[in-house]
C-alpha positions in Angstrom: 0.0 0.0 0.0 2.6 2.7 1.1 4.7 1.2 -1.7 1.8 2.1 -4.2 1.8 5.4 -2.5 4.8 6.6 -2.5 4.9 6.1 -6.5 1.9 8.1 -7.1 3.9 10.7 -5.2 7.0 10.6 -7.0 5.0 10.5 -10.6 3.3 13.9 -9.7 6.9 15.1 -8.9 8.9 13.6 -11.7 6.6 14.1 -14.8 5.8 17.5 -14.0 9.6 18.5 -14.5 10.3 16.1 -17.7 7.1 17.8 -19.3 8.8 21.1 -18.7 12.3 20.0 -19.8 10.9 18.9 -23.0 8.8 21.5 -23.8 9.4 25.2 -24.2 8.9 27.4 -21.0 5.8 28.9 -20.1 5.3 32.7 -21.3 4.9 35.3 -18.4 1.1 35.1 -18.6 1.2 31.4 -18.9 3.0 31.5 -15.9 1.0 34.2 -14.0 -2.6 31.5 -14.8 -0.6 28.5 -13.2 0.6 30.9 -10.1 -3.4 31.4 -9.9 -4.4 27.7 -10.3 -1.5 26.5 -7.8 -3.0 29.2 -5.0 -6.6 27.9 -5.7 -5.4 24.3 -5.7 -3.4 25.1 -2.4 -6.3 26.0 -0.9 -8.7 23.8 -2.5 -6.7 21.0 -1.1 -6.3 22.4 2.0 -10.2 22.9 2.6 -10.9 19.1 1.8 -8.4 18.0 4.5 -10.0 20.0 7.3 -13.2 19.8 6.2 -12.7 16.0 5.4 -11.0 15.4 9.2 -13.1 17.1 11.0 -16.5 15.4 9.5 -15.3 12.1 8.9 -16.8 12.6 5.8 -13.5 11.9 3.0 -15.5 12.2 -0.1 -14.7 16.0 0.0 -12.3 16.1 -3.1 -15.7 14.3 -4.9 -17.2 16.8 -4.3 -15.2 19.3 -6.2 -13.5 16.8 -8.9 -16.8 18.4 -10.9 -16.7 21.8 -10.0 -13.3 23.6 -9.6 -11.7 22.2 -13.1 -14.9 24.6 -14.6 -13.4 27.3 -12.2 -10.0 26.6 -13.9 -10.8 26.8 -16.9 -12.7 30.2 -16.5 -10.0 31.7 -15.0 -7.6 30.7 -18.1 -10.1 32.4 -20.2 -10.7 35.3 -18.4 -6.9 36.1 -18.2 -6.5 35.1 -22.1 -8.8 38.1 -22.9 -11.1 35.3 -23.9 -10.0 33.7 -27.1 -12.1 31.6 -28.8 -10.4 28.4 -28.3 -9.9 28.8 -24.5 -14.2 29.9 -24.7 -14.8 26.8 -26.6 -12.2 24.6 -24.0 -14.1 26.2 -21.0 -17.6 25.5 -22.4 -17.0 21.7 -22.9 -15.5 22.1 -19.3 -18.5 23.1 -18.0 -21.0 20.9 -20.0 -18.5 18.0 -19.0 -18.7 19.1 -15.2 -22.1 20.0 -15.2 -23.4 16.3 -16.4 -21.2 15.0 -13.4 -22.4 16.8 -10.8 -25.9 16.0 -11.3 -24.5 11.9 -11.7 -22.6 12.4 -8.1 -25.7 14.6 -7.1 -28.3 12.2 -7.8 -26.4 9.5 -5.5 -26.6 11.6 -2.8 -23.0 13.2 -2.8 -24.2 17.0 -2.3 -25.9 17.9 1.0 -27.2 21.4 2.4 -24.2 20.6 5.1 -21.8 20.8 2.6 -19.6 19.0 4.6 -22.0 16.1 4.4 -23.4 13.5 2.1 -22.4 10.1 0.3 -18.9 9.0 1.2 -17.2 6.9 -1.4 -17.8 3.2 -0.1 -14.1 2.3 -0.9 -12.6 5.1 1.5 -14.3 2.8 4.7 -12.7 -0.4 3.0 -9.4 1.4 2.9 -9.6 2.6 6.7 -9.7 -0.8 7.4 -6.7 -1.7 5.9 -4.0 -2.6 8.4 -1.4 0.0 7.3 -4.2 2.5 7.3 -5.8 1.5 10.4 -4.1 3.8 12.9 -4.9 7.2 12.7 -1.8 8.7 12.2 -1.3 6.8 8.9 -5.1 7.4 7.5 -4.5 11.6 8.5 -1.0 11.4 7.0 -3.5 9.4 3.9 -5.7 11.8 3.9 -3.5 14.5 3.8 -0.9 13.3 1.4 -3.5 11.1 -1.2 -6.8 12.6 -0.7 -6.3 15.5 -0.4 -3.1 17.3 -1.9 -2.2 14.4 -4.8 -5.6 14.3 -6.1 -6.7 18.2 -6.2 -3.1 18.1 -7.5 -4.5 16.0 -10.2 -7.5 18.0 -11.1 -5.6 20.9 -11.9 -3.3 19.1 -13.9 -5.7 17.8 -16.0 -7.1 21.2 -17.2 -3.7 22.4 -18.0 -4.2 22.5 -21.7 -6.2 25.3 -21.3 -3.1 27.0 -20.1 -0.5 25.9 -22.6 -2.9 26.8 -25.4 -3.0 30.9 -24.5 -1.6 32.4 -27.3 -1.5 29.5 -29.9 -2.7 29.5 -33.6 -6.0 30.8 -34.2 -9.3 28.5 -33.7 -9.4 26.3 -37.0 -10.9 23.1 -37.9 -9.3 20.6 -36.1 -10.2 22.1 -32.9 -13.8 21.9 -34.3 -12.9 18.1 -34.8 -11.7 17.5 -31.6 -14.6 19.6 -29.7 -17.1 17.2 -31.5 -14.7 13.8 -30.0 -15.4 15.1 -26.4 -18.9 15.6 -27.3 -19.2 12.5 -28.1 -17.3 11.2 -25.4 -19.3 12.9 -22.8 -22.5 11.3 -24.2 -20.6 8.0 -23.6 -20.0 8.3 -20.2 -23.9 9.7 -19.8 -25.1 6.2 -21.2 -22.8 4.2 -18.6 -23.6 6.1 -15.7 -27.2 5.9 -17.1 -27.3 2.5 -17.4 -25.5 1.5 -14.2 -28.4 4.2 -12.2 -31.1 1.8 -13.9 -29.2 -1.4 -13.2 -29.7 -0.6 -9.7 -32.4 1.0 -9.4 -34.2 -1.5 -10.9 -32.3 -4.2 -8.8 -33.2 -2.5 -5.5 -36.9 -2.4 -6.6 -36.9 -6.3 -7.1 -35.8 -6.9 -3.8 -38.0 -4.2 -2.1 -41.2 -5.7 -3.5 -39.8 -9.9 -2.1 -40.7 -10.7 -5.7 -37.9 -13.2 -7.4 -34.9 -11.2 -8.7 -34.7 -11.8 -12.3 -31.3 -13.2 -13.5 -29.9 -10.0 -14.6 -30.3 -8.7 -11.1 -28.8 -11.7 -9.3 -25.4 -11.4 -10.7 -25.4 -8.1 -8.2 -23.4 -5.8 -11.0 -24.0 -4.3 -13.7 -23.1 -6.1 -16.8 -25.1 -5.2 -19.6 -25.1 -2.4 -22.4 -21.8 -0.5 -22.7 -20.6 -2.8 -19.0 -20.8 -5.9 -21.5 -18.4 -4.2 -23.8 -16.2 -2.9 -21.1 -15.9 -3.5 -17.1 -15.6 0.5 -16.5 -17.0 2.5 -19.6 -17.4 5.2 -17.3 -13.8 5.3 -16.4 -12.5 4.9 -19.8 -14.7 7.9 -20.9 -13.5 9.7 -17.9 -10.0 8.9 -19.3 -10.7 9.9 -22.7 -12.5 13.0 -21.7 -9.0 14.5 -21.0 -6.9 13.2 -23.2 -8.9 14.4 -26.2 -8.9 17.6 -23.8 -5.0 18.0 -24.2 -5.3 17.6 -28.1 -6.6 21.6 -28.0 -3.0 22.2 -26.8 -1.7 20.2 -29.7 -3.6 22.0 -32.0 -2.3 25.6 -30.4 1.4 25.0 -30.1 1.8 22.1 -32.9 3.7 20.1 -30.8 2.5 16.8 -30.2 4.4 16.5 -26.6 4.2 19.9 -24.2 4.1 20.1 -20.6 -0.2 20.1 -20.2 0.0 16.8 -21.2 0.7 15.9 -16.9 -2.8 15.4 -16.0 -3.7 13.2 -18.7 -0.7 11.0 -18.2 -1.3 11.0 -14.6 -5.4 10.2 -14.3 -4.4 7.4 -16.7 -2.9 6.1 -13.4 -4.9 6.7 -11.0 -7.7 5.0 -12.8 -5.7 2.0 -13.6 -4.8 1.5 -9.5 -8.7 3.0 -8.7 -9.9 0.3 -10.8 -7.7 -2.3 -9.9 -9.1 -1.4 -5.9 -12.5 -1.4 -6.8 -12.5 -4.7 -9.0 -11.2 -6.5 -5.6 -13.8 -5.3 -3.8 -16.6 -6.4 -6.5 -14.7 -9.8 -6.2 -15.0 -10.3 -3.0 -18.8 -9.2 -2.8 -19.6 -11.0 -5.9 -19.7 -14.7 -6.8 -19.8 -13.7 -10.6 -17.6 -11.4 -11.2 -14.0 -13.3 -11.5 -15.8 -14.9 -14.3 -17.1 -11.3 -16.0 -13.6 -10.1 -15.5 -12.0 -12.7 -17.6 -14.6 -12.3 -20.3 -14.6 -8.5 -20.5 -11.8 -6.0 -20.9 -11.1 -3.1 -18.8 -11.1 -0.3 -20.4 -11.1 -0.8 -24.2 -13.2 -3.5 -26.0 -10.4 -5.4 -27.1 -7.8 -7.5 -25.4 -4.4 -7.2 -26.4 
């Protein structure tokens, strides 16, 4: 576990400083947005561990990992005198964030008590890990993972938005790629859609002491985009911001530039976030060993 930590750490160290060794520096008023987004982030990050310690409540960076990228984004634009390809960035932003809020909001994620609401079911599975189980580790957890690495991560991943101030003017392929994210979006609506009805519809079955149909009794959803993929969700998640960092391709013309971090990095953390999740469904499920060997992870091939 700590091992697994400690490399998350180093990667939001280390391929922050290659991306900027291999790409040219940013311009002053590149580098005046990302003084901006770090103080935000700072105290972003900051908020959720107070907040998240004091409520016992650690779904607090949830909470935001829909909001504040629209907040970044905005703020980019504003200080690029609003050019039309950070105004078309920070509208799929917010169309992007907007669709996830009401998804976390509809499971009960948002409360009136802000500090409040649902608390991400693998957080209590993690407490109860032996190297997390004293409190010193889970605060130094909290602090460290939670908290600072992923807000970290959500500001990384709207970067592009940054390296793209002052690139070529709005053309075609920006068009392209704005229509790609579309379309990804609508993607990860379906899954999210079709894992609400899945159990919905199984927690009606039981309510009424009717027999479950066999769809219901595998206990997961499996059906629809889940049969093509075990996490459609997370691989549109994924995509979402890779296609993202293609608007900085477009403006600079070079294919590898420093905003590519947070794309490189959520790669990861889905890929270990997954990997957590799947050995919890395992465990609960009798079913799903036999599911994972059948369908791939991300993609709907196996290589």
């Amino acid at each position: 576990m700590w091992k697994t930590i400690l490399a998350l750490l180093i990667t939001i160290i280390v391929i922050p400083v290659l991306a900027f060794i291999i790409d040219e520096p940013p311009t002053s008023i590149q580098q005046e947005i990302l003084n901006d987004l770090v103080v935000v982030y700072l105290a972003a990050a900051l908020l959720c561990f107070l907040v998240s310690t004091v409520s016992k409540n650690y779904s607090q960076v949830d909470k935001l990992w829909s909001l504040i990228p629209i907040a970044y984004v905005w703020m980019t634009a504003v200080k690029s005198d609003f050019e039309p390809r950070i105004i078309l960035m920070a509208l799929l932003v917010t169309a992007w964030g907007i669709r996830l809020s009401y998804n976390f909001s509809r499971r009960g994620g948002y409360s009136i008590r802000f500090w409040t609401g649902e608390e991400d079911y693998r957080w209590a599975v993690l407490r109860a890990k032996p190297e997390l189980s004293t409190k010193w580790r889970w605060v130094l957890f909290n602090l460290l993972f939670i908290s600072f690495y992923q807000m970290g991560l959500i500001m990384l991943m709207t970067l592009p938005a940054a390296r793209s101030l002052g690139g070529s003017p709005l053309g075609w392929v920006d068009y392209l790629i704005a229509a790609l994210l579309l379309g990804i979006i609508v993607i990860e609506t379906i899954a999210d859609q079709q894992q609400w009805n899945y159990h919905k519809e199984k927690r009606e079955a039981m309510a009424a002491g009717r027999d479950i149909p066999e769809k219901y009794r595998k206990g997961f959803v499996h059906t629809g985009l889940w049969g093509k993929v075990r996490h459609p969700n997370y691989a549109a998640e994924q995509a979402v911001w890779i296609v993202f960092y293609f608007f900085s391709v477009s403006a600079t013309g070079n294919w590898l530039n420093w905003s590519v971090i947070g794309a490189i990095l959520l790669v990861l953390l889905f890929w270990g976030s997954s990997n957590f999740s799947e050995s919890i469904s395992t465990s609960k499920y009798p079913d799903y060993a036999e599911y994972r060997k059948k369908v791939p992870r991300f993609v709907p091939f196996k290589f």
